[in-house]
N, C-alpha and C positions, 0 to 999 in steps of 0.2 A: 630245139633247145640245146643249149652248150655250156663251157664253163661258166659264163659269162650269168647264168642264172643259179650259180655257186656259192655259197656266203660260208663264214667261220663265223661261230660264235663259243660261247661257253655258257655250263648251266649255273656257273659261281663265279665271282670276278676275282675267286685265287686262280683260277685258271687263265686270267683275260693275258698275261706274260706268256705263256706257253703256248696260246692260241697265237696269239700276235705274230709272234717268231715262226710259226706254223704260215699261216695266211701272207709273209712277206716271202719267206722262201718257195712256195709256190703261188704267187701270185694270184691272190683267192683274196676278198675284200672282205676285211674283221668288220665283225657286225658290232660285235661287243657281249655285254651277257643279254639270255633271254629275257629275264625281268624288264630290262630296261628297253631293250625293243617290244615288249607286249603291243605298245602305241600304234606299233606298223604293223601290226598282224594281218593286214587286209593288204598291204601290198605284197607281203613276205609270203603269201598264201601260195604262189606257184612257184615259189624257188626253194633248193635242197640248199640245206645246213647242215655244217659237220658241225657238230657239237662236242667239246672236252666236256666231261664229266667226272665225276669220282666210279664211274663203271666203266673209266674209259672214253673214247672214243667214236660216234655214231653218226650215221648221216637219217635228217627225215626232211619230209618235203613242211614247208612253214613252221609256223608256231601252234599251232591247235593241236593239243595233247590227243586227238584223236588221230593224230597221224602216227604210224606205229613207227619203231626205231629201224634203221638198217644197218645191220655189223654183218661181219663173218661170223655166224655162229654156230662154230664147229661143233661144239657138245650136243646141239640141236639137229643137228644134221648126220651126227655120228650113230643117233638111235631112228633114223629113218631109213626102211628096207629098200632103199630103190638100186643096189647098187651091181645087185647081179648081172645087167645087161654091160655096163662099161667094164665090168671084170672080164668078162668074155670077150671082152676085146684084145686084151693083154694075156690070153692062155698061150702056156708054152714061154713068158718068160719068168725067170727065178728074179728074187729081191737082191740079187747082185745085178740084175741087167738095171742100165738106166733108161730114163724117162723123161724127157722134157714134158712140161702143160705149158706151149708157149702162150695161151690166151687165159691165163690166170683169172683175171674178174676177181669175184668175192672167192674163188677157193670152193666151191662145191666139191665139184669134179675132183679137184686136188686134195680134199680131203679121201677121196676112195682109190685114187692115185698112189698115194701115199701107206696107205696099208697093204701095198703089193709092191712095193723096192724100196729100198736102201738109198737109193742113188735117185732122186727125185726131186728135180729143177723146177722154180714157178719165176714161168716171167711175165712182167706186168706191164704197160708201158704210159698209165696214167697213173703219174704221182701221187695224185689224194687218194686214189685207190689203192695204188700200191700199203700207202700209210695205214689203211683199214687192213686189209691180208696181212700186213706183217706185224701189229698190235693184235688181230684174232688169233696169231699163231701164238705170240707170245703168253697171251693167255691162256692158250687151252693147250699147250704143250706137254704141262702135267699131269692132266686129265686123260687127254690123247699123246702115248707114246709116240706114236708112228708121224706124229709132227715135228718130232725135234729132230729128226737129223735132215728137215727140208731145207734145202739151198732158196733163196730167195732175190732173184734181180730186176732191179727197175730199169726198163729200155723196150727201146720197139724190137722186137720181134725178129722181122728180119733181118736188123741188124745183126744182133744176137746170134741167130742161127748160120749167118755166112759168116762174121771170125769165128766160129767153132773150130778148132785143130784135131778134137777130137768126136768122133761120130756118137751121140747117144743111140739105142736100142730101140728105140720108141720116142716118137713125137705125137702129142696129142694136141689137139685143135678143136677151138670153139670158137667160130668166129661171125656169133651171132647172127644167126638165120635171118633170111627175109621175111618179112610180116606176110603168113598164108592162110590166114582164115581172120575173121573178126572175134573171136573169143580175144579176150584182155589178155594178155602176158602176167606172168606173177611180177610180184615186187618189184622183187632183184634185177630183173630180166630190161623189166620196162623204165627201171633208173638207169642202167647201163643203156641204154637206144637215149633216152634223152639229153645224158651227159658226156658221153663218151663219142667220140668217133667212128667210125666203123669201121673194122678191119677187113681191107683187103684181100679175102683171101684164096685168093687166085693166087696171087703172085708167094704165098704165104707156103701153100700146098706145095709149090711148085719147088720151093728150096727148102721146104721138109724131105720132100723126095730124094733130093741130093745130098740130104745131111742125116737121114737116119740110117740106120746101119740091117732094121731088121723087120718095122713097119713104121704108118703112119696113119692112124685114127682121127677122124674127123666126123664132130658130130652136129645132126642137121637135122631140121624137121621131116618129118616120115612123107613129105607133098613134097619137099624142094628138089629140085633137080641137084645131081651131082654136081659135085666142086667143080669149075673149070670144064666143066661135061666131060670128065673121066672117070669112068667107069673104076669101081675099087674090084678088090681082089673078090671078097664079099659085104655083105653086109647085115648087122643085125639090127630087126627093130624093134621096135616100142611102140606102147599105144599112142605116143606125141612124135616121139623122136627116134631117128634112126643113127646108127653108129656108122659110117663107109670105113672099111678096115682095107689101106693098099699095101702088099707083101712086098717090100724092097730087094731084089736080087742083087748079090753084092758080086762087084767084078772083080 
């Protein structure tokens, strides 16, 4: 599954202008409002919909109001305790060192990124995604301090990371583990594998290594093998996931 099982709609057709203009500039096909596709609910059943709303912004898979919403929902994710193991990734640096999250997604990670520097990069390299991460920030910016001074860019990744002129401190990587057990993926996880591409990230690792200045964090299922089968400096785990932390020696 890929773009192509993509659709725009709106939950009110004052929005169908805003969607419209949305769906032509990334080429995503207006459905129109939901009301008036109820009739299709039975083809529309295996495809995501971003939907404009008056709450914003959301992607869910069809029209059956059992299907739950998908946003970045940072307020939500800001009182969930998981975030000690990726902090320990980043000990030893101060909220002046920076930080790229070159594999942004919905912002998890980059919410707890974000509460340990100043100088904190997300970049994204699919547009309708991007659109979500940067309508979640703008939301919950006032709620969560430690959001507003995030940099925000849409582009691939490697591009990005090779014009750098200047070295970030840390580069952090998520570049979507391979599927290693049969348990389901959550939500987020398993909408990003079916609409997204999958990033490379061998060749990803490889020019992180060249472009940070002081580590670079890559995180992986606790079963997968190392990035590129290179061994990190250490590594910390988790009861799913493990973090590979590589120490950059600068010449």
């Amino acid at each position: 599954m890929s773009k192509e099982h993509l659709l725009v709609a709106t939950s009110n057709v004052k929005f169908n202008k805003q969607a419209l203009i949305f769906s032509k500039r990334l080429n995503i096909p207006f459905l129109g409002d939901l009301v008036s596709a109820k009739s299709q609910s039975r083809s529309l059943k295996d495809k995501y919909i971003l939907i404009f709303s008056d709450e914003g912004m959301y992607l869910k898979k069809g029209t059956d109001n059992r299907s739950g919403r998908i946003f970045c929902d940072f307020l939500k994710w800001s009182n969930q305790d998981s975030k000690a193991l990726l902090i320990k990734t980043m000990k030893g640096l101060t909220r002046k060192n920076s930080i790229i999250d070159a594999t942004a997604g919905f912002g998890k990670d980059s919410l707890i990124l974000s509460s340990l520097t100043e100088r904190l990069t997300l970049v994204e390299r699919t547009p309708w995604l991007f659109s979500l991460l940067e309508e979640g920030i703008d939301k919950f910016k006032k709620e969560i301090p430690s959001l507003q001074g995030v940099k925000l860019i849409c582009a691939d990744s490697k591009k990005y990371l090779n014009d750098l002129s200047e070295k970030p401190d840390a580069i952090y990587l998520d570049p979507m583990f391979e599927k290693v057990s049969k348990s389901k993926a959550k939500k987020n996880l398993q909408t990003l594998r079916e609409l997204t591409k999958p990033t490379k990230g061998e060749e990803l690792l490889k020019i992180s290594l060249s472009k940070a200045s002081n580590r670079v964090v890559v995180k992986r299922h606790k079963k997968s093998r190392y990035l590129s089968e290179l061994k990190p400096t250490f590594s910390l785990l988790g009861r799913v996931i493990r973090y590979d932390v590589y120490s950059v020696q600068l010449s």
